[in-house]
N, C-alpha and C positions, 0 to 999 in steps of 0.2 A: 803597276797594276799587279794583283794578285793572283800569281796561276794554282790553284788547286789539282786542276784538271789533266793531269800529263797522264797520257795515255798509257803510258810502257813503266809505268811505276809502279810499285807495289802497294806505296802507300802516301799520300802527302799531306803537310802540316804546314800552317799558317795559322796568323794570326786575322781572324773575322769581325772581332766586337774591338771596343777603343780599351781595354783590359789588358795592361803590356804582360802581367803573367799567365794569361791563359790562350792557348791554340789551340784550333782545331783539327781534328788528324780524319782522313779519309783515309779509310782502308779497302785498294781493290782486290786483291787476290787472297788466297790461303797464305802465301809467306807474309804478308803485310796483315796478316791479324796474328799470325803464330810473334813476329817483330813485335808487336803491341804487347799482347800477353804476356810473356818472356820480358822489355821494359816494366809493363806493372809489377808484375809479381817479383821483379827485383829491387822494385821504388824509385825507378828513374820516371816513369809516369802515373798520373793518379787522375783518376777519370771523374766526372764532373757529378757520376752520383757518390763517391769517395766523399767528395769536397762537401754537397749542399745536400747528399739524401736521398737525391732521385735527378733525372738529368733534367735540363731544362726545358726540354721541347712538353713533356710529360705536366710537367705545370702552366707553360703556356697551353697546351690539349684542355688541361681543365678549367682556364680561365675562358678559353675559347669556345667550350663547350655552356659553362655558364650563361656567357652573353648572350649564347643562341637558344637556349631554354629562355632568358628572360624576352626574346625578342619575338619567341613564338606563345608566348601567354600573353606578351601586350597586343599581337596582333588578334588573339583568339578575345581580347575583352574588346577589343575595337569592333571586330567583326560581330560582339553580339548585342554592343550600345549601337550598331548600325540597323540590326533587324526589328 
């Protein structure tokens, strides 16, 4: 099983999705983002808007935002072929 979560770390990395070259890093404190930044900026890491343009959660927001705009106009044409 995969522990992300250790308390007294500064930062941890694992692998989340079935994608063997990509992991995910949680950063808890100030030294575990100055560690991050310091790895990027010298090219031992490169972060997932580097890679695709913008991170992923940011395109799933928009997808998810989409569906629920289309799920509140199908319910607003239901509710008005109801009255």
């Amino acid at each position: 099983m995969l522990r992300l979560l250790r308390e007294f770390s500064d930062l941890s990395v694992g692998r989340v999705g079935p994608d063997e070259m990509f992991e995910t890093t949680v950063v808890r404190t100030d030294r575990g983002e100055q560690i991050v930044d310091q790895a990027t900026r010298d090219g031992f890491l490169m972060t997932s808007a580097e890679i695709y343009g913008q991170p992923e959660f940011v395109v799933e927001e928009r997808r998810a935002k989409i569906l629920l705009e289309a799920m509140v106009e199908i319910k607003k044409q239901l509710t008005r072929n109801l009255r």
